[in-house]
N, C-alpha and C positions, 0 to 999 in steps of 0.2 A: 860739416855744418849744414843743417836744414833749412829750408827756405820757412820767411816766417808765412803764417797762417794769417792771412788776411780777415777772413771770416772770424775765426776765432778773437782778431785784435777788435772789429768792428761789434760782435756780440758780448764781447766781453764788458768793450765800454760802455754798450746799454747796459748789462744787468747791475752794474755798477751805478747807469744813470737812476735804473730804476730803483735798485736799492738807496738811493737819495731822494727820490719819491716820497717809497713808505716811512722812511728813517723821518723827515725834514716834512712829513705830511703827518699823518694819523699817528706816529710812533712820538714823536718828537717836536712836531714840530711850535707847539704853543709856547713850551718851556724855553725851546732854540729863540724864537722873536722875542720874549721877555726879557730873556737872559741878552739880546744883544739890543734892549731899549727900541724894536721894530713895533710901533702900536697899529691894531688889527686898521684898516682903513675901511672908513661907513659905506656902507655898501652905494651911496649917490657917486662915490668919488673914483673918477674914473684916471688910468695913465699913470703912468711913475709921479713921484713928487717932486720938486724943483733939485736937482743936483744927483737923481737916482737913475740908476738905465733900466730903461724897460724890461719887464721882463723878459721876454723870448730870447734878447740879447744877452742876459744873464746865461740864461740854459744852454742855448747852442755854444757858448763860450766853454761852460763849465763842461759839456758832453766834448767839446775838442780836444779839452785837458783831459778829459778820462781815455781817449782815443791816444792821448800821446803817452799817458802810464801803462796803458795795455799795451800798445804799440814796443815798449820798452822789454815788457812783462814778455811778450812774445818773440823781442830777439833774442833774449836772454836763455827762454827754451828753445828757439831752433837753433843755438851755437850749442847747447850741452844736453839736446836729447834727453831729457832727464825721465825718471817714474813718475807714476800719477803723485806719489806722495811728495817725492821734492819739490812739482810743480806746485803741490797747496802751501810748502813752505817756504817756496819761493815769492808768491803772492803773497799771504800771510804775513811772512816778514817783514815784502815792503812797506805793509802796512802799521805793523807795531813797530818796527826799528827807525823805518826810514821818515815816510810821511810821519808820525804819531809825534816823535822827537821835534820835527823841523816848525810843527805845528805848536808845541808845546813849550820851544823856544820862545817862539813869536808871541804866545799869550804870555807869557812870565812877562816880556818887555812891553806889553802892552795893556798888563795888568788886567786881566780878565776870568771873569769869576771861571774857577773850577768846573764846576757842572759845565759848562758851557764846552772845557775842553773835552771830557768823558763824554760827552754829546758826537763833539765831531769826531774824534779820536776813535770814538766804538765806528760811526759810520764810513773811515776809513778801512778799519780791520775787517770788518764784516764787509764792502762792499769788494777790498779785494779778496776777499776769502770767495764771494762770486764769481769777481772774475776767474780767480784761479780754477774755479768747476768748470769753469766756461770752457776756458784751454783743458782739459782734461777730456769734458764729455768730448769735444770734439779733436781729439790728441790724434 
């Protein structure tokens, strides 16, 4: 068993973060706030709204979560050594199989429009499919 790759767990979870950037910014993101009833705030209004957490606290929250899937992402290769390609099927998968499902449950019981899941669902698959270049370029 290999030691995990630090660098690669901490790069991985940025390009992940970032890929939630562009997905949840310019790609997506109009359709994402409609679809979850979030209306744009007039540009006077300053600070979260009564019952919302600030932003920064959102981000650094949600980049700790992608720190502890990559973290995972990265024990998982340094116990099985694996090739460039298993490692993108490794990421990859966790992304369609694992996240996508668990994600997919929770909208069914929570009744929520379609699009909405194919939103977050792609920006799961595709951000681990990032991460997984990440472990690789730096294998």
């Amino acid at each position: 068993m290999g030691e995990v790759n630090l660098l690669a767990v901490f790069l991985g979870a940025l390009a992940f973060f970032l890929i939630g950037a562009i997905w949840y910014g310019p790609l997506f993101g109009k359709s994402w706030r409609e679809l979850n009833g979030i209306a744009p705030l007039p540009p006077s209004a300053t600070g979260p709204r009564p019952g919302q957490h600030p932003a920064w606290l959102i981000m650094v929250l949600a980049f700790l979560f992608e720190m502890l899937i990559s973290l995972m992402l990265g024990h998982n290769i340094a116990r099985t050594n694996p090739p460039p390609y298993v490692i993108m099927m490794m990421a990859v998968g966790f992304g369609a199989t694992i996240m996508t499902p668990a994600i997919g449950i929770h909208y069914l019981f929570q009744m929520r429009p379609g699009k909405l899941f194919f939103i977050d669902a792609g920006y799961f698959i595709v951000g681990m499919a990032a991460m997984g270049g990440v472990f690789i370029a730096l294998g």
